[in-house]
Backbone as JSON Lines, residues from 0, in Angstrom:
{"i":0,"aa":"X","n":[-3.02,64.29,-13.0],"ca":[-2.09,63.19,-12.86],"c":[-0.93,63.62,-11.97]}
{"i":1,"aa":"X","n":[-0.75,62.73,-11.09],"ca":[0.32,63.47,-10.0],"c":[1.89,62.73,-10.51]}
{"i":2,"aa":"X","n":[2.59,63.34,-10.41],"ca":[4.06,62.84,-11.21],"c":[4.45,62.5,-9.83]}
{"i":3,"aa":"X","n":[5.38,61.54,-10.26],"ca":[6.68,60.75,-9.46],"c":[7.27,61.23,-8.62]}
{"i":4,"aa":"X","n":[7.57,61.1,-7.34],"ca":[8.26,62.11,-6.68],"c":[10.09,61.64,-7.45]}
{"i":5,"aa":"X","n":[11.54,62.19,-7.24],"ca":[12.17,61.97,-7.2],"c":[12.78,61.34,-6.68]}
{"i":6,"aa":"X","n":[13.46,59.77,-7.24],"ca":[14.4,59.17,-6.39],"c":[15.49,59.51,-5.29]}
{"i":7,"aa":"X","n":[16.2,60.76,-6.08],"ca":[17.15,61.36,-5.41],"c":[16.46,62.21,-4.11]}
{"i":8,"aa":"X","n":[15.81,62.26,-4.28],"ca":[14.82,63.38,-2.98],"c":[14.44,62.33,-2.02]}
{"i":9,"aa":"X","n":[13.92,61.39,-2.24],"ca":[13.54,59.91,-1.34],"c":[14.59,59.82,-1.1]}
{"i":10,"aa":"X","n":[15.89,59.27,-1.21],"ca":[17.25,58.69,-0.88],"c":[18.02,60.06,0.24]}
{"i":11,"aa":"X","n":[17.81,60.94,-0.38],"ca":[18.39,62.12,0.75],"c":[17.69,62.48,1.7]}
{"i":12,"aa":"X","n":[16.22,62.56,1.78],"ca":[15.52,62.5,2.85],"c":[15.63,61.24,3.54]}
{"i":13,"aa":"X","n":[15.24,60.02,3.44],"ca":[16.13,59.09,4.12],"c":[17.24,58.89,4.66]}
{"i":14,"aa":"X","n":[18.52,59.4,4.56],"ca":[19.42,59.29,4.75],"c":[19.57,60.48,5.52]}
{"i":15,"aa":"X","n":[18.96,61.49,5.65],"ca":[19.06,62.93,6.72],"c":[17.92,63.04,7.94]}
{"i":16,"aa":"X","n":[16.86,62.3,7.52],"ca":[15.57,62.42,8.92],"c":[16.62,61.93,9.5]}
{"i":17,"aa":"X","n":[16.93,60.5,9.85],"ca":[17.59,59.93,10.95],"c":[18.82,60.9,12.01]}
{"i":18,"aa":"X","n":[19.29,61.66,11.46],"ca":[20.35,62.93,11.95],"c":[19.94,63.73,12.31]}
{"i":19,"aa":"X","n":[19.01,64.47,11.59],"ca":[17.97,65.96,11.58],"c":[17.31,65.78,12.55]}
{"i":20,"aa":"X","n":[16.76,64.54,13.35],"ca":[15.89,64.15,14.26],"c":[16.68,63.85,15.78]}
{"i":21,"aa":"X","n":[17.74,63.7,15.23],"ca":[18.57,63.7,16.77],"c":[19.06,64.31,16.8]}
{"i":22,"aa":"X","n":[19.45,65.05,16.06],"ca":[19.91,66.68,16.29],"c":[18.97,67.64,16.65]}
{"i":23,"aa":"X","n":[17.98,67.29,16.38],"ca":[16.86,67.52,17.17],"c":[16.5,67.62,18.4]}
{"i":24,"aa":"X","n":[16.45,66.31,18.57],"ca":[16.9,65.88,20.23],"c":[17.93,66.51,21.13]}
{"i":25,"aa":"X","n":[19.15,66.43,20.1],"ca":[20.18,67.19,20.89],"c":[19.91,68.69,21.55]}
{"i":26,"aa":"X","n":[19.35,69.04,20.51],"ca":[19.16,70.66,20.76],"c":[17.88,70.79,22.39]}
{"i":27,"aa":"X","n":[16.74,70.07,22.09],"ca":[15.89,70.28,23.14],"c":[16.55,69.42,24.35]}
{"i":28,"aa":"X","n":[17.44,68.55,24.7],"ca":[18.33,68.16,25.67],"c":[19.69,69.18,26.93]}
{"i":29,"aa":"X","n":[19.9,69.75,25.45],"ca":[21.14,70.47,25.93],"c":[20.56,71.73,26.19]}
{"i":30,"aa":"X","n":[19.01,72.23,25.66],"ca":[18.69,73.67,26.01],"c":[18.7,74.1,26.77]}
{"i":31,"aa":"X","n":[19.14,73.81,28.36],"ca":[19.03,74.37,29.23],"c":[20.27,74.72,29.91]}
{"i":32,"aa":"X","n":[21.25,74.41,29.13],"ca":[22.96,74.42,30.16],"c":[23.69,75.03,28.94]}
{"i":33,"aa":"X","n":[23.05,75.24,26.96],"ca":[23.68,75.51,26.52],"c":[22.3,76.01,25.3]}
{"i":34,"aa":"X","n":[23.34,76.88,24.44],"ca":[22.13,77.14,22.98],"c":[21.7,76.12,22.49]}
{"i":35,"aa":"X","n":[20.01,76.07,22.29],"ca":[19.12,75.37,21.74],"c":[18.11,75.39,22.97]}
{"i":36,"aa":"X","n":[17.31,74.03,22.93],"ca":[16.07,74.36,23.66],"c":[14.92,73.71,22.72]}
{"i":37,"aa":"X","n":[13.63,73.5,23.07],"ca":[12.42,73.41,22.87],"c":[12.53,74.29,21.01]}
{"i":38,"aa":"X","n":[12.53,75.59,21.33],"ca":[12.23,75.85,20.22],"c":[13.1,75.67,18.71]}
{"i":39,"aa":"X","n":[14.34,75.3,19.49],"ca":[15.49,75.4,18.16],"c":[15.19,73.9,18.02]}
{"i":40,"aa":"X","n":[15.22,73.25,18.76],"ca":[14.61,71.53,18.32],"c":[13.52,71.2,17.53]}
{"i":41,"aa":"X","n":[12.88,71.98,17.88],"ca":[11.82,72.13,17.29],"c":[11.23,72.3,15.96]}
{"i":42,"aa":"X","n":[12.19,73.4,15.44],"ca":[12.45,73.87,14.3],"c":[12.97,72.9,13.23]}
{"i":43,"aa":"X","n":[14.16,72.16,14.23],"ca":[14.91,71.5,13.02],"c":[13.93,70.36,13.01]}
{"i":44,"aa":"X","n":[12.95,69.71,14.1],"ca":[12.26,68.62,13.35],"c":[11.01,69.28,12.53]}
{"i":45,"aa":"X","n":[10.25,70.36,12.95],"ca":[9.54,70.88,11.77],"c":[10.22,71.18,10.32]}
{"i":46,"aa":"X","n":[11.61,71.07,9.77],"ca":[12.16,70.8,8.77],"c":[12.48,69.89,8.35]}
{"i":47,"aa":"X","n":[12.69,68.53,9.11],"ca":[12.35,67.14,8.73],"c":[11.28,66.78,8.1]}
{"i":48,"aa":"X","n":[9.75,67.07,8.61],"ca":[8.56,67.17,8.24],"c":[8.05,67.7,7.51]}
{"i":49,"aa":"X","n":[8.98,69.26,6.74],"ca":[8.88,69.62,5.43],"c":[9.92,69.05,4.39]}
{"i":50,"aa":"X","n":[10.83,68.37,4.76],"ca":[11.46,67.42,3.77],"c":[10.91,66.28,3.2]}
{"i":51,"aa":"X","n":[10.59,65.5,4.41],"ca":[9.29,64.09,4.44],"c":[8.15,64.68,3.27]}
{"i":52,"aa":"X","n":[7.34,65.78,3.56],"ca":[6.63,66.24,2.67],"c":[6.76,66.87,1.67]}
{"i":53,"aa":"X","n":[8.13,67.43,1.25],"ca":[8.83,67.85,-0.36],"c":[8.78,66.09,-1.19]}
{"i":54,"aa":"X","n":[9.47,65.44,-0.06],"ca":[9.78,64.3,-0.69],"c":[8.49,63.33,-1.26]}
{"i":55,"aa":"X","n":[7.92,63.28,-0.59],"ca":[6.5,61.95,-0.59],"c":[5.07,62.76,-0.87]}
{"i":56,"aa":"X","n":[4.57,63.84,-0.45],"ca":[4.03,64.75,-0.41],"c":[2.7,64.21,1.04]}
{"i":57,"aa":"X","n":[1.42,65.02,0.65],"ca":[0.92,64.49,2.37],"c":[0.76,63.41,2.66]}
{"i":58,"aa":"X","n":[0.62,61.99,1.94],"ca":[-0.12,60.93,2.32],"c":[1.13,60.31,3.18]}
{"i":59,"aa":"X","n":[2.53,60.83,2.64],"ca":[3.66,60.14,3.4],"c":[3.96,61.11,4.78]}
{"i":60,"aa":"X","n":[3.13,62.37,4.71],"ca":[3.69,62.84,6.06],"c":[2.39,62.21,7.01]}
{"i":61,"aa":"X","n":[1.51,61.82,5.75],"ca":[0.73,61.36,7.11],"c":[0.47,59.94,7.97]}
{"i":62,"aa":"X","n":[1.31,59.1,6.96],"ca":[1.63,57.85,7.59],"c":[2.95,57.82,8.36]}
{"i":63,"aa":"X","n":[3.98,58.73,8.35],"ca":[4.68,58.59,8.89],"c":[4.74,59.28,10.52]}
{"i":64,"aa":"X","n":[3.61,60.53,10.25],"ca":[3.05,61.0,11.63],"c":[1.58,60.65,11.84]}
{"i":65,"aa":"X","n":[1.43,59.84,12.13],"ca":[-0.09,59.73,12.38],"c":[-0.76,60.54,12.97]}
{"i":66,"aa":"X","n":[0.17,61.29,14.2],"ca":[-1.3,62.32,15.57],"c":[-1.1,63.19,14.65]}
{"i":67,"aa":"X","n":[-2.49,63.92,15.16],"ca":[-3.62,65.23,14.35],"c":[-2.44,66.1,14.71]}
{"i":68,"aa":"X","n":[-1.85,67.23,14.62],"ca":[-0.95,68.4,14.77],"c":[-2.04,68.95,15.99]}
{"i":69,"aa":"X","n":[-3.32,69.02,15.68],"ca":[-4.15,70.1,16.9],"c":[-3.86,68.59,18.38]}
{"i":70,"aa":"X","n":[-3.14,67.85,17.93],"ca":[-3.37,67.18,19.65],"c":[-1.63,67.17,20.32]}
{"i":71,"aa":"X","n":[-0.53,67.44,18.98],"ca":[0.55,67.96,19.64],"c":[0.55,69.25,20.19]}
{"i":72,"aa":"X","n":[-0.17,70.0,19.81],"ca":[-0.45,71.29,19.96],"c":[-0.91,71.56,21.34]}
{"i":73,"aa":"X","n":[-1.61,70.56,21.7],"ca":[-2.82,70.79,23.05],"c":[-1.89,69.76,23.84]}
{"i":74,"aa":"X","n":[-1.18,68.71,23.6],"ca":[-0.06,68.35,24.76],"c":[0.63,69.51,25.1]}
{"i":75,"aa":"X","n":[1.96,70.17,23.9],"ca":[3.0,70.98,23.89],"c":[2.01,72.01,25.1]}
{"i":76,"aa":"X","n":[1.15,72.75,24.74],"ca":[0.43,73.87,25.76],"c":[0.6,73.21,27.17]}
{"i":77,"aa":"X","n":[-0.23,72.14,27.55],"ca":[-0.48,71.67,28.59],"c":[0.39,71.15,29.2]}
{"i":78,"aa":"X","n":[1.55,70.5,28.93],"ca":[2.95,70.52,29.28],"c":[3.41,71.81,29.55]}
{"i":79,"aa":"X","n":[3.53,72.87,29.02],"ca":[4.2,73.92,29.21],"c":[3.78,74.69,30.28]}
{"i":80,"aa":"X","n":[2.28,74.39,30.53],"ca":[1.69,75.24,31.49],"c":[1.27,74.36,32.84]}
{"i":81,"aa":"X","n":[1.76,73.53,32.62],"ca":[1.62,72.67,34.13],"c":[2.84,72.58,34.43]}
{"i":82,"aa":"X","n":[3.76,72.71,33.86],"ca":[5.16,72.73,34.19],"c":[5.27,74.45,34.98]}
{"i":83,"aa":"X","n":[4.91,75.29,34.84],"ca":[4.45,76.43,35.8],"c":[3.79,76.06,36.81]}
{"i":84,"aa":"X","n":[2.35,75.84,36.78],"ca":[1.91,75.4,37.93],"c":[2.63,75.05,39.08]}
{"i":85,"aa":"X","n":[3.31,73.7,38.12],"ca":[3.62,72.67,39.29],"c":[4.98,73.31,40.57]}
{"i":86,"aa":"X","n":[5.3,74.55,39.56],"ca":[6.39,74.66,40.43],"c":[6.1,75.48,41.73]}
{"i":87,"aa":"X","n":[5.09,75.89,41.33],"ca":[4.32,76.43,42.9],"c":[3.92,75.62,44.14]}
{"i":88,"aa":"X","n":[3.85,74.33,43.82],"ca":[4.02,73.44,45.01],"c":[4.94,73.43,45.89]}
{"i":89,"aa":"X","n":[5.96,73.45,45.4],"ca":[7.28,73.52,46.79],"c":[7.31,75.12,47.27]}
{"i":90,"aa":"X","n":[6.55,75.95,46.43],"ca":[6.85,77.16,46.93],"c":[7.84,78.26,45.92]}
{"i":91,"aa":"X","n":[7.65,78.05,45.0],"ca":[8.42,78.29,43.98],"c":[7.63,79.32,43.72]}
{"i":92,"aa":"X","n":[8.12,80.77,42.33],"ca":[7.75,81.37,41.87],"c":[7.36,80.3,40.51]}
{"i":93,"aa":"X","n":[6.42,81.19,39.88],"ca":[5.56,80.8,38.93],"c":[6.38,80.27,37.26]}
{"i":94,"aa":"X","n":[6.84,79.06,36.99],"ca":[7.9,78.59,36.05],"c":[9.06,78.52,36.44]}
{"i":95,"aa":"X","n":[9.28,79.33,38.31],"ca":[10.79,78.64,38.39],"c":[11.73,77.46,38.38]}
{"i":96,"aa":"X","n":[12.59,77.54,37.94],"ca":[13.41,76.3,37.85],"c":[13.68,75.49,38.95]}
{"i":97,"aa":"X","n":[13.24,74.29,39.22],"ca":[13.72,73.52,39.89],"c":[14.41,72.11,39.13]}
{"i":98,"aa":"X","n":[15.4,71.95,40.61],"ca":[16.32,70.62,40.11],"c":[16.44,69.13,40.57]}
{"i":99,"aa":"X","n":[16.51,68.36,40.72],"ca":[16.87,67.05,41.61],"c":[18.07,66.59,40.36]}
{"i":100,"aa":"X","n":[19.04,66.12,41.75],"ca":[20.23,65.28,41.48],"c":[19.94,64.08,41.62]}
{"i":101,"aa":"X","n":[20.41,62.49,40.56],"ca":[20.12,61.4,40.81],"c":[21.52,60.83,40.58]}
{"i":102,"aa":"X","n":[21.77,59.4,41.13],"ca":[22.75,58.64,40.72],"c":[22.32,57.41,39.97]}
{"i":103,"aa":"X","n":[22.67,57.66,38.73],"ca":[21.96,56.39,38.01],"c":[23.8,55.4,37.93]}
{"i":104,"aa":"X","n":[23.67,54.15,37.93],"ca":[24.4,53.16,38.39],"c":[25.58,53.22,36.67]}
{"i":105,"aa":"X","n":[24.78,53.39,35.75],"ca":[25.71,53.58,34.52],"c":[25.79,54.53,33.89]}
{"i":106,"aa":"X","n":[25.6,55.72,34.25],"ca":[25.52,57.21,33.74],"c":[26.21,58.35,34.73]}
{"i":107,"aa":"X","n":[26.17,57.49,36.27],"ca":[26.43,58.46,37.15],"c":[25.68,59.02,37.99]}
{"i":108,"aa":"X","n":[26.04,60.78,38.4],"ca":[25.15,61.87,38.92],"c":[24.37,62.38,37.7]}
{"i":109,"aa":"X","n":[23.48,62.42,37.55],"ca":[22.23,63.19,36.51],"c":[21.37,64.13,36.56]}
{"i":110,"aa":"X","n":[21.35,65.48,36.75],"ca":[20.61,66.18,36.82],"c":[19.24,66.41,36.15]}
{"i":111,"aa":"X","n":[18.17,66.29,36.68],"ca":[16.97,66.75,36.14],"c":[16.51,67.86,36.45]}
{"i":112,"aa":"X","n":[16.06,68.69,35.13],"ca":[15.82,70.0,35.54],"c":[13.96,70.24,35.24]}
{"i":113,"aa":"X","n":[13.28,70.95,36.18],"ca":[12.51,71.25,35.67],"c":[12.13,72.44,34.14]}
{"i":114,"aa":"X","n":[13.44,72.97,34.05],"ca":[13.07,73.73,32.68],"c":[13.22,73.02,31.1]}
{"i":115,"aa":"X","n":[13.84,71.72,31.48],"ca":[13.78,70.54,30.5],"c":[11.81,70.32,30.06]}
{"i":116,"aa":"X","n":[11.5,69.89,31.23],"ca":[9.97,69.85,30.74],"c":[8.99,70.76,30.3]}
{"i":117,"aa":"X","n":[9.47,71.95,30.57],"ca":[8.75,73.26,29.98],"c":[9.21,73.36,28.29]}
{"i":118,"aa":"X","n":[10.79,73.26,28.16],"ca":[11.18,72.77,26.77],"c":[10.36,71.8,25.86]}
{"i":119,"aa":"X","n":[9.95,70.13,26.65],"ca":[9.56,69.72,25.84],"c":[8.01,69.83,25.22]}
{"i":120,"aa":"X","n":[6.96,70.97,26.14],"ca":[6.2,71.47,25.96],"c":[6.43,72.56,24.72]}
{"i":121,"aa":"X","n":[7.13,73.22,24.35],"ca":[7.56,74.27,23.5],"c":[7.73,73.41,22.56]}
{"i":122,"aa":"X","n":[8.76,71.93,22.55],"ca":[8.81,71.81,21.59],"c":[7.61,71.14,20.5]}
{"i":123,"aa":"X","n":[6.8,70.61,21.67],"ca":[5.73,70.04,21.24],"c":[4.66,71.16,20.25]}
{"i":124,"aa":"X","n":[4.8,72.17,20.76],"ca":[3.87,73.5,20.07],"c":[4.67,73.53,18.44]}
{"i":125,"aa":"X","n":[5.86,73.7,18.79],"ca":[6.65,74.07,17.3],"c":[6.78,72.74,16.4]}
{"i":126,"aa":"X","n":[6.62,71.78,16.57],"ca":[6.45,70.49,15.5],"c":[4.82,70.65,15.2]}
{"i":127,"aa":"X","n":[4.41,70.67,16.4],"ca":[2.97,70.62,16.21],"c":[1.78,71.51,15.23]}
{"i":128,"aa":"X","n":[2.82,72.86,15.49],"ca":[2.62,74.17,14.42],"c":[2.86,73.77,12.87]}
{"i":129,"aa":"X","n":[4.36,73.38,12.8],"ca":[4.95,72.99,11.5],"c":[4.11,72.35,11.09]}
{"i":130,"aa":"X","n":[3.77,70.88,11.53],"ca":[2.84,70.05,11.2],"c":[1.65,70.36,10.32]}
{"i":131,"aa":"X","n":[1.18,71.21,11.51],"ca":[-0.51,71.77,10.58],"c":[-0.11,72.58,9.7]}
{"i":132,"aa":"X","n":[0.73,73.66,9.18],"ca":[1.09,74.39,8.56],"c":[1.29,73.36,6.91]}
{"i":133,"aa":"X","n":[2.07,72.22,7.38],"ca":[1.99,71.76,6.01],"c":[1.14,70.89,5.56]}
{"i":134,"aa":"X","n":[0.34,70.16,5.98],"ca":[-0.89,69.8,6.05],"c":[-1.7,70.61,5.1]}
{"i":135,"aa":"X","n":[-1.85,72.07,5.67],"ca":[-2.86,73.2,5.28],"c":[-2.18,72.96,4.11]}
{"i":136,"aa":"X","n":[-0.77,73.6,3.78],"ca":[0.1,73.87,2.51],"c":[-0.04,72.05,1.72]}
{"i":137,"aa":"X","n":[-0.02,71.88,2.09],"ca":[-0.25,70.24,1.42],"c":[-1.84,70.16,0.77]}
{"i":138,"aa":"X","n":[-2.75,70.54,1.67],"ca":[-3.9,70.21,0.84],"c":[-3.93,71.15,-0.16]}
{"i":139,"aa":"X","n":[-3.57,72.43,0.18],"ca":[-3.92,73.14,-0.8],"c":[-3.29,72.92,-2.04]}
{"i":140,"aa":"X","n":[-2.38,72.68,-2.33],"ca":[-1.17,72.32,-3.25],"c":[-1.88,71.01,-3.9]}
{"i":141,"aa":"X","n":[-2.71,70.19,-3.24],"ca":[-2.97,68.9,-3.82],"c":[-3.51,69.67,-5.15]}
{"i":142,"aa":"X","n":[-3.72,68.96,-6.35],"ca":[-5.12,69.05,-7.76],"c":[-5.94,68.8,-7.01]}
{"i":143,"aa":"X","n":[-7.31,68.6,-7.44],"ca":[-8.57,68.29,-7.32],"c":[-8.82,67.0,-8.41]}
{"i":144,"aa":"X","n":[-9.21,66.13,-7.85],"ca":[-9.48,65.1,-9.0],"c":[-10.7,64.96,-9.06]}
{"i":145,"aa":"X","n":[-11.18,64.18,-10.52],"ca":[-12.78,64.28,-11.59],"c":[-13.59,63.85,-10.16]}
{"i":146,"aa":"X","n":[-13.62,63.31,-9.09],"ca":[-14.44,62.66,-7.52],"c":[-14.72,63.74,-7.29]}
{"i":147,"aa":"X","n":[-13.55,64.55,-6.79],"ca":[-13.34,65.53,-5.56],"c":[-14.57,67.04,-6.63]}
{"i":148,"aa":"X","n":[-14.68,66.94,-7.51],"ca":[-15.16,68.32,-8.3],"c":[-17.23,68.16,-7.97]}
């Protein structure tokens, strides 16, 4: 018999994904001009996703993330490593940084960096990791019910 999750655990996880997740953001945004990055973003949303799953346990991490963890996994890679590649086109060493300046009409001058997209490859690996990690830790943790035996 699986017991109740806690109200108070539902209400505080609710009330913290929404923050934890753009702080999230923040971190893989700003990683390149300041501390954080891909992996510290990363982290803090793979701790969202073990809160989601303290709180609800797997069936809620899995409606609330639907993709398989092995296909964030195989973006995050393939992002990360075409973001190398690519920089060999202009003549670049292999992951060097490149930049373009834009003027967007309500934001200004905007820099885009190419080590932003290598970030969001990283970060894609480290949610994507977390992910399966609790999944695994989730099934195992499930009982077995009188079907499943």
């Amino acid at each position: 018999m699986r017991q109740r999750p806690s109200t108070i655990l539902e209400a505080g996880v609710i009330a913290t994904s929404g923050p934890l997740l753009a702080f999230s953001a923040y971190l893989l945004f700003a990683g390149h001009n300041q501390p954080g990055g891909g992996f510290a973003g990363g982290l803090v949303a793979g701790v969202t996703v073990l809160l989601v799953w303290s709180a609800g346990g797997l069936e809620t991490v899995r409606r609330v993330i639907p993709i398989r963890s092995t296909t964030l996994l195989g973006l995050g890679v393939t992002t990360a490593a075409l973001t190398g590649f690519v920089s060999l086109l202009p003549g670049l060493e292999f992951l060097e940084s490149g930049f373009v300046e834009l003027s967007i009409p309500v934001l200004g001058k905007v820099k885009l960096v190419s080590a932003l997209l290598f970030d969001v490859g990283v970060y894609l690996v480290v949610v994507g990791m977390a992910l399966g990690l609790i999944k695994a830790l989730g099934e195992e943790a499930e009982p077995a019910t009188g079907a499943d035996q």
